[in-house]
N, C-alpha and C positions, 0 to 999 in steps of 0.2 A: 575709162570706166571699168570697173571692175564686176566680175562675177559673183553674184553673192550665192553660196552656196545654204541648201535645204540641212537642215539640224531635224535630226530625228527626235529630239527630245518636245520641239517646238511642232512640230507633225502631228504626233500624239497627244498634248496638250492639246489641241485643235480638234483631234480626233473625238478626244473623251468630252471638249466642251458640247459638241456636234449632238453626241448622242446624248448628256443629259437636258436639254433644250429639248429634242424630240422627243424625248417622256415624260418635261412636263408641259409639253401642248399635251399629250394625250391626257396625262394627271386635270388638265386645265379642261380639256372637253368634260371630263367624269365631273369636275366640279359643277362647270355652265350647265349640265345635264340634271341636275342635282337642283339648280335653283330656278327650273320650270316646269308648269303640271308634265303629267307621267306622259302623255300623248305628243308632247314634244320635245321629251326629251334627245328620240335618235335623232331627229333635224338639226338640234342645237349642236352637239357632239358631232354631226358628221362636217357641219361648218366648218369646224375647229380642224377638224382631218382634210379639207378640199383648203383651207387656208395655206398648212400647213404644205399642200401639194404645188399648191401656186407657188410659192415662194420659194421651194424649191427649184420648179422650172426657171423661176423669175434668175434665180443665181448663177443657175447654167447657163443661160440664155446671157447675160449681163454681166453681174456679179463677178463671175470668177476673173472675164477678161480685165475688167477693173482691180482685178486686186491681184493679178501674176504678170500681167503683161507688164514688158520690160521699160522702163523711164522711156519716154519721148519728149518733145516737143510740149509745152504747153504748163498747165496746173498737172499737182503730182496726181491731185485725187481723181481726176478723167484719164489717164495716163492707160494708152491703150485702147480708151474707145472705139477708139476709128476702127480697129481692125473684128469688131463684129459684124460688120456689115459684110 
């Protein structure tokens, strides 16, 4: 088995996808903000930002090992599971 090596070009493609996703949830909260009376609208917008926080924990916690841990045993797409525990 070989080592596949990290492409910096592919890093950053990742990076700049990352950050325009996180500005339009926020873009997405101003809007959901936008189409409820004025009294709800911080509730609805801060959803949008606790959403937004969960799924990031959810990637750290989960996610990543999913998607960098190295081929084992089994389906490629759980590949790694095991070792969050």
């Amino acid at each position: 088995m070989t080592q596949a090596t990290v492409s910096a070009g592919d890093t950053a493609w990742v990076l700049v996808s990352s950050a325009l996703v996180l500005l339009m949830t926020v873009g997405l909260a101003f809007f959901y903000g936008g189409l409820v009376r004025p009294k709800n609208a911080l509730n609805t917008m801060m959803m949008s930002v606790v959403a937004l926080s969960v799924i990031g924990v959810q990637w750290m916690l989960v996610g990543y090992s999913i998607a960098f841990a190295p081929a084992t045993r089994g389906s490629a797409a759980c590949r790694g599971l095991a070792s969050t525990t």
